[in-house]
Structures are given as C-alpha cells and as structure tokens.
C-alpha positions in Angstrom: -17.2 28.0 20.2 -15.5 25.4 22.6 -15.2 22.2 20.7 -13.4 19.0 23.1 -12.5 16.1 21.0 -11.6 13.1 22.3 -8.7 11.1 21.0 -5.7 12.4 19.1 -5.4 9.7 16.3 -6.2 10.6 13.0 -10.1 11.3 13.3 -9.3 13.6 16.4 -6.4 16.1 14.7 -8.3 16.3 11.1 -11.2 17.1 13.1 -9.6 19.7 15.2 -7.6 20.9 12.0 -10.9 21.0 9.9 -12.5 23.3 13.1 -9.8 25.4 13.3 -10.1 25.7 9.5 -13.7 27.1 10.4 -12.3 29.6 12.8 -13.9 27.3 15.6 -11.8 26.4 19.0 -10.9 23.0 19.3 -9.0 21.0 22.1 -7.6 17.5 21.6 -7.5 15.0 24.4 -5.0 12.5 23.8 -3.8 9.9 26.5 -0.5 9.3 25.0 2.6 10.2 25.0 2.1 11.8 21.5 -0.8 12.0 18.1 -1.8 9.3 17.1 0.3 7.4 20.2 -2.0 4.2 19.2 0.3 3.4 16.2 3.2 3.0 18.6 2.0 -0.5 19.1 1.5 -1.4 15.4 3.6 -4.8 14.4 7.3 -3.4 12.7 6.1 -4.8 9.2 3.1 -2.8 8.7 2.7 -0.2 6.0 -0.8 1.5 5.1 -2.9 -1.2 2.5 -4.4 2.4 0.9 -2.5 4.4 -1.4 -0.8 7.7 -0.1 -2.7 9.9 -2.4 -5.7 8.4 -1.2 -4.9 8.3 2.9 -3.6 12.1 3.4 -5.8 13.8 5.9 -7.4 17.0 4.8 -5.3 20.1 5.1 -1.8 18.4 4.7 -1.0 15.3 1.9 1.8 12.5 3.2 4.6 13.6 1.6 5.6 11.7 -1.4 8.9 10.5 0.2 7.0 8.2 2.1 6.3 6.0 -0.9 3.1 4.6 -2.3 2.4 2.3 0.9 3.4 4.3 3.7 5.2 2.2 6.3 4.1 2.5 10.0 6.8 4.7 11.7 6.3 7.2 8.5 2.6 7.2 9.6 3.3 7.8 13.3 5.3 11.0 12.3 3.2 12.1 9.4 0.6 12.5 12.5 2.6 14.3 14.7 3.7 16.8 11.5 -0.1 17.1 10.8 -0.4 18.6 14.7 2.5 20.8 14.0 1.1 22.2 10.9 -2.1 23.0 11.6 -1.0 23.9 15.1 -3.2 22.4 17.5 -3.9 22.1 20.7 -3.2 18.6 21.9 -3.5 17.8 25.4 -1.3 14.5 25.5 -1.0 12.3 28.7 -4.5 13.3 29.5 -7.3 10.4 29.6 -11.0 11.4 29.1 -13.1 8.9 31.5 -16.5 10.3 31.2 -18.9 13.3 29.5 -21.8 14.6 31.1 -24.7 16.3 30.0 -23.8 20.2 31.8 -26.7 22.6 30.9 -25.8 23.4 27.6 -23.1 21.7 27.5 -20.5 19.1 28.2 -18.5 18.4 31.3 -15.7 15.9 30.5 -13.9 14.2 33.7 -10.4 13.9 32.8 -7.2 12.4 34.3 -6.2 15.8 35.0 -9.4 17.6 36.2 -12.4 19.0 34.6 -13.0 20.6 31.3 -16.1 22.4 29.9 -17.2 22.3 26.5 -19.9 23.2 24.3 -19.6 20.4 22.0 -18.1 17.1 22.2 -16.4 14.9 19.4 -15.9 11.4 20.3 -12.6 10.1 17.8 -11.1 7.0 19.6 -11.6 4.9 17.0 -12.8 1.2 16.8 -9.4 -0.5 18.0 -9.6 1.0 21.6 -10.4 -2.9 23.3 -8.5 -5.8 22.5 -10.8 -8.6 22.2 -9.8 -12.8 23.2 -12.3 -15.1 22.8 -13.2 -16.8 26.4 -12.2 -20.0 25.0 -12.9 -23.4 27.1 -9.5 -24.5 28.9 -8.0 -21.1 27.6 -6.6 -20.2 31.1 -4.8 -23.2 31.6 -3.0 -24.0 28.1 0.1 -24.0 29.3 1.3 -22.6 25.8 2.1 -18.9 25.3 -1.6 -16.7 24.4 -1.2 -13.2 22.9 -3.5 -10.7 21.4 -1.7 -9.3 18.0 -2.0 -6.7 19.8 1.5 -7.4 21.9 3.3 -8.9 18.4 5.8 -6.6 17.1 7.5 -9.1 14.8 8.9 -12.8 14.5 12.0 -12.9 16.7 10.6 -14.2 19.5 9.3 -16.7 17.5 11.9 -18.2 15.7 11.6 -22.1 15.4 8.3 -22.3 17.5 5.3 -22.8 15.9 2.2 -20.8 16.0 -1.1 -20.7 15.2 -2.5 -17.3 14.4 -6.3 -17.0 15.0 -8.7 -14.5 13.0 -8.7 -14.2 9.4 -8.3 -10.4 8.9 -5.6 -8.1 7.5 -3.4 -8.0 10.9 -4.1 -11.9 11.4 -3.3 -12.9 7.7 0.2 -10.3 7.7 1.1 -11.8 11.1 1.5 -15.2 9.8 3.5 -14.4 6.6 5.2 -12.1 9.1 5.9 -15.6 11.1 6.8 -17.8 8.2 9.4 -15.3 6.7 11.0 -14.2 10.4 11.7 -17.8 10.7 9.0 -19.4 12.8 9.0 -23.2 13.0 5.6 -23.9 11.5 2.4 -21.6 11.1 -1.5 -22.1 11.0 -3.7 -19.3 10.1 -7.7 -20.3 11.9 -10.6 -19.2 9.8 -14.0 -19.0 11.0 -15.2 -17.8 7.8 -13.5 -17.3 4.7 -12.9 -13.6 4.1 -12.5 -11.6 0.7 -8.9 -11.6 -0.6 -8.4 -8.5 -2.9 -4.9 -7.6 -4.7 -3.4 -4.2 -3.2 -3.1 -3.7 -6.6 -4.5 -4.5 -10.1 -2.1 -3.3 -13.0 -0.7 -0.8 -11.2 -4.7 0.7 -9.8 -4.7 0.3 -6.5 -7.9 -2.2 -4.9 -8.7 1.2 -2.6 -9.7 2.9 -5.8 -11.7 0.0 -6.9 -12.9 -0.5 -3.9 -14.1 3.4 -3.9 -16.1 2.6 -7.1 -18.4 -0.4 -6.2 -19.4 1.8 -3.5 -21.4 3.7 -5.6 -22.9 0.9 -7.6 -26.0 -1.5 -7.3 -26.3 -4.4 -5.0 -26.7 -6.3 -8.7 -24.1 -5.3 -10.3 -21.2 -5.1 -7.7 -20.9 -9.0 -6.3 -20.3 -9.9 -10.1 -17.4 -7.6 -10.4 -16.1 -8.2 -7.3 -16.2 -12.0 -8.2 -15.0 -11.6 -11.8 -12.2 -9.3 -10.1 -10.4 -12.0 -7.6 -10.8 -14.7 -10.9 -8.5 -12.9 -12.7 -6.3 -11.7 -10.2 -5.6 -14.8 -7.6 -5.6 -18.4 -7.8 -8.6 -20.3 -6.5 -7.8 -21.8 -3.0 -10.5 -23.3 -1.9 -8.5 -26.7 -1.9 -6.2 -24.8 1.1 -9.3 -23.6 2.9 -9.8 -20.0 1.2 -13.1 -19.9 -0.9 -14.3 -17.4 -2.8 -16.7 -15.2 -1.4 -20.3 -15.7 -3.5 -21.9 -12.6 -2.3 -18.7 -10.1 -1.1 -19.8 -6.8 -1.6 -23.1 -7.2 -0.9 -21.8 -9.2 2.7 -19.9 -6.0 3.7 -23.1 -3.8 2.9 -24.7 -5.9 5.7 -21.9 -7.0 7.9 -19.2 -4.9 7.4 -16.1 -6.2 7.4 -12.8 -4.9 5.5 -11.3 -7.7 2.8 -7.9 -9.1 3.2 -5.9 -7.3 1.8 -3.2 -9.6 0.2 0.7 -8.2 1.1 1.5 -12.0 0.5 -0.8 -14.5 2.1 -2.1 -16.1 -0.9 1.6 -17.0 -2.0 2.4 -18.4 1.7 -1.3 -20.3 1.8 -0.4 -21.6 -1.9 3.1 -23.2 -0.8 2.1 -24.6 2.3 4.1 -21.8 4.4 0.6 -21.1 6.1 -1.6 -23.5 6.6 -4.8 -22.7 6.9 -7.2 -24.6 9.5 -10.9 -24.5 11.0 -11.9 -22.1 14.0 -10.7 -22.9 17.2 -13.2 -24.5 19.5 -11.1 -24.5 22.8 -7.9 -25.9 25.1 -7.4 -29.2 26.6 -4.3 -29.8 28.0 -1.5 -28.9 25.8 -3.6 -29.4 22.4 -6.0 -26.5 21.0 -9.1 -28.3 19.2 -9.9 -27.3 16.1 -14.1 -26.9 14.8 -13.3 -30.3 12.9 -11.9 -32.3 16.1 -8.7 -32.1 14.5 -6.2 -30.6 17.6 -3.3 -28.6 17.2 -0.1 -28.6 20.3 1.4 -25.3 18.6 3.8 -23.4 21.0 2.3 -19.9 20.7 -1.3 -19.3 19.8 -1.4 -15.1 18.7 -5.2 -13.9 18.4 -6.1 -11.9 16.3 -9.4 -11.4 17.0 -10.4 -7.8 17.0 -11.2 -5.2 19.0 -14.0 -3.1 20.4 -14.5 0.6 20.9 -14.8 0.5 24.2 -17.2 3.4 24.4 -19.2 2.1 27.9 -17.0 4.0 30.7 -16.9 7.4 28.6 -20.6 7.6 27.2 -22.7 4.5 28.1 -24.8 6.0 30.2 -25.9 8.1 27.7 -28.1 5.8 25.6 -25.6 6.2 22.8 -24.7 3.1 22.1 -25.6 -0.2 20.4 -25.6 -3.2 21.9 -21.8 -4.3 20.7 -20.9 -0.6 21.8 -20.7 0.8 18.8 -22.0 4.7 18.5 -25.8 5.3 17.0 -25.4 8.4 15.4 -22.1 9.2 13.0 -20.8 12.5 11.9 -23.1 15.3 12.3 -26.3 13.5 13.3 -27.2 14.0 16.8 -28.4 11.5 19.3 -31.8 13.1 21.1 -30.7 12.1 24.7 -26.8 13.8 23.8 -27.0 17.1 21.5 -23.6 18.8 20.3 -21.7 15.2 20.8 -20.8 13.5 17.6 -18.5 10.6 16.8 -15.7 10.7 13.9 -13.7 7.7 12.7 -16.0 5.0 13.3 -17.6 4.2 10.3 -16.4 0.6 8.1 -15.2 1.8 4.5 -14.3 -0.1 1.3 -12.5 3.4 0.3 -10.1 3.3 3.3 -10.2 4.3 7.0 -8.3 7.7 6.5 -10.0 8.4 3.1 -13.1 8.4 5.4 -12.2 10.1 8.2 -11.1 13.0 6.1 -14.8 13.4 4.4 -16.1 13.2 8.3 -14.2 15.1 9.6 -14.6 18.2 7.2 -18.7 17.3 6.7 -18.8 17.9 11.1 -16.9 21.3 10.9 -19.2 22.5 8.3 -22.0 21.6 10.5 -20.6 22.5 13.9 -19.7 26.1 12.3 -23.2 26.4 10.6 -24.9 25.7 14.0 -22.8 27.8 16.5 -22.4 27.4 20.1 -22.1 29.8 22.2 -19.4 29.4 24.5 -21.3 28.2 28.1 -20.2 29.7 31.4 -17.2 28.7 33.0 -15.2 27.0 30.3 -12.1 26.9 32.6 -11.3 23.7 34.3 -12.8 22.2 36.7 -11.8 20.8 40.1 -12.0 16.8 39.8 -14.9 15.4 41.6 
C-alpha cells in the first residue's frame, strides 16, 4: 500500500508510525524545515497544559526528563526523536497544494512535483490560518496589531501597554506573559466568558478529569464541572470572569477547549490583567470597547484563532463544512473522496495529543483491514 500523509506535526508522524506499525508504506509531507516545524513559532513560555503520561504519541512515551508539563522546545524535539525512532519517511521543505481524485487513487501536486498515492491522510491540524478579525478602522490604528501568532515573549513590550484580544489558553498565557515580562499595563478582551479549569486538582491533573466527564451524561456532568471550579478558584465575576452555567454541556455543542489556568486567575484577581468587553473597532488612536468604553493601548496582540485552511488542498472536493472544517474524521470516508481521511482535527476535553494517538492507531487498523493495492505509476510525477 502507498499511504501520503499530509503534514508532519504530531497527527502526521503517529499516523505514519502507526502504518508502518501495520507493515503499510507511508510518506510524510512536511513543508518545514523539520516535524512538527509548526511549534517553531510557539511563544518561549509555553509548556503542554496535558500531562506527559497522558500526551506521548503511540509507539514512543516523552521521556520522563521532560517533566510533568513539557515545555515547548522539549516538545519540538520529542517530535523530531519520534521520526527518528520509528524511522520515517519525512519529506520536509515540500508543500502539498492540491489532491486529486486519479482513478483509484490520489494525485497530490506538490512544491516539488507530483506524487501518487493510494490513500491520502490529511494531518495539518486546525492552527494552519491565523485569523484577525476585520475590525472597523483596523487598518488605520496607527498602534502596533499582531496575531499571537508573531508573540514570542514580553521584551518588546516592556513598559507599553497592551491589550490582548481572545479569551483562550494562548490569549489568557500571553497576558500573564505581558504583566510578568514587564509590560506597562494589560487588558485581556472577552467576548464570552470561557471555562477556567485548574491544571491541577490535588496533584490529578484537569486532563484526567476532563477524560472522565467525557464519558458521563449531559445531567450529570455540568454539576461537576460547576461544583469543580467552586472549590478550586475564586469567583470573578466582579473582574469580568463568570462562571460558566452549562460548561460541559456548551463544549458538547460548540466546542471549545477551557482555559487552562497557568496563572490568569491570580493576575485577573490583583488587577495585573484587567479584563474588558469585546472589541467593537478603531477610531483614531482609541480601540472601542462593546460597552463604549475606549482603550489608546500601544499594542493590541489578537489572539483570535485560527482556521484549517483546508480550501486550496481539498475544497473542491465537497469535503468541507462551511467554516472549512473536514466532514468525515478518522476512518469514515467522504462519498465524493474514498481512501482520504483526516487525523488531528477533532476538539477534545482529554487533550489534543491524547487524541491524536487513538486516531491515528483506529485509521491504520482500518487502512490495513481494507488494503490498497498499490495503483500504477506511483513514481513522481512531472508538475503540471
């Protein structure tokens, strides 16, 4: 079997890994300069918010050196060691642009020619697009703008002030990040109060929690959850942070990871981070707030997500939901695109590697209980 995967992050190699494990041919496309490249852009201060037992990928375990919370550079090489280990076949420096539907298989266009496959697995991950809201009078604040995708760490911040924009886990470590590296002042924007969990209860880490309410009733899991953040962190709704009434149950429909707290609450508690309304737009040098209230911070940093950014490589294929996300997951099959699958997409209260290791091993057992028979002329092609 010829298997292409797509991406050499974490979903790409423990798929390949979990292939070859099947005796199954695998190729990884990776347009960096290394695996798992993407986490070269990481902010300096990031370290894994799931446990190192629980965020090994299948076939190799983080070694226990790299602590409980695994910092990011110990990531980055854990992913290259994986590669070694299981010695695959990563293409690096080589971008896929588009698969098409070849007879029985794939062709994929590359940055460096054509390749034919006989099964595809998409594994670029969710964080391939970052995403700024087209704010009114955006492009002529005459402020600094930045995705948190260009922060590394506070230096260049030092005595300015900054409003941070999006209320997840980069957007609420970013402005501790900023209040501890020195910056002048510090706003955190919230559009909607998210769920603040502990990274750790008593020494049992929230992952492992968070594992558990998976697997229970929509009754019964908002009351834990609830009863859960009581004990464990201060009520800030007086600073703008709410408790979620319906957390769990929110996430089933609208998923959307919790904070994980590596020492916002403390910061939002002594006024270190204030937190403020969702920003409505620019006008001259002020940014106005939902509230009317405006803002003249130095440096605005959004935090606002990402997208997959799926379109160029498979929209054509009817693959796709309308925010780009992929339709089918794991082993299912779309009708309109057989033997292409897509790995490391799906939202998890259990943690993203946690889940990427069940896909990943659940797709080889498939792909090897199907076959595919190696199509005709599986060497590259020319570039059209």
């Amino acid at each position: 079997m010829s298997v292409a995967v797509v991406g050499g992050g974490p979903a790409g190699l423990a798929v390949a890994a979990m292939l070859r494990r099947e005796e199954l041919d695998a190729v990884v496309f990776e347009s960096g300069p290394v695996p798992g490249a993407a986490w070269a852009w990481r902010y300096d201060r990031l370290h894994l918010h799931t446990h190192r037992r629980l965020s090994g990928l299948p076939g190799h375990p983080i070694p226990r050196s790299a602590g409980a919370w695994v910092a990011r550079d110990d990531v980055r090489a854990y992913f290259r060691e994986y590669a070694r280990v299981h010695r695959l076949e990563v293409r690096i420096g080589v971008r896929v642009e588009r698969l098409d539907r070849d007879g029985d298989g794939w062709v994929l266009r590359t940055s460096a020619g054509g390749h034919r496959a006989s099964r595809v697995v998409v594994a670029t991950g969710m964080n391939a697009e970052p995403v700024v809201p087209d704010w009114a009078g955006r492009d002529d604040w005459p402020g600094e703008l930045l995705h948190a995708r260009d922060y590394r760490n506070a230096e260049p911040f030092r005595e300015r002030s900054v409003l941070v924009v999006g209320s997840g886990n980069t957007g609420a470590e970013i402005a501790v990040d900023l209040h501890e590296g020195g910056a002048g002042r510090v706003w955190l924007s919230v559009r909607t109060p998210p769920h603040i969990v502990r990274r750790d209860t008593a020494g049992i880490p929230t992952q492992a929690l968070g594992i558990l309410l998976g697997h229970l009733p929509r009754r019964a899991v908002d009351p834990i959850a609830r009863t859960l953040r009581r004990i464990s962190l201060p009520d800030l709704s007086e600073q703008g942070l709410p408790p979620q009434a319906h957390p769990i149950s929110r996430f089933r429909e609208h998923p959307r990871i919790p904070i994980v707290d590596v020492g916002l609450v403390a910061a939002v508690q002594r006024g270190d981070v204030e937190v403020v309304p969702a920003v409505q737009g620019f006008e001259g040098s002020d940014v106005v707030l939902a509230d009317g209230r405006r803002l003249a911070p130095d440096v605005v940093v959004a935090a606002t997500g990402f997208r997959p950014g799926l379109g160029p490589l498979v929209g054509h294929l009817g693959v796709l939901d309308d925010a780009g996300r992929p339709l089918v997951a794991v082993a299912d099959e779309h009708p309109a695109a057989p033997a292409l699958h897509f790995v490391g997409f799906t939202p998890s209260l259990g943690g993203a590697l946690r889940t990427i290791a069940a896909e990943s091993q659940a797709l080889a057992r498939h792909a090897a209980a199907v076959g595919t028979a190696v199509p005709a002329g599986t060497a590259a092609l020319s570039a059209p």
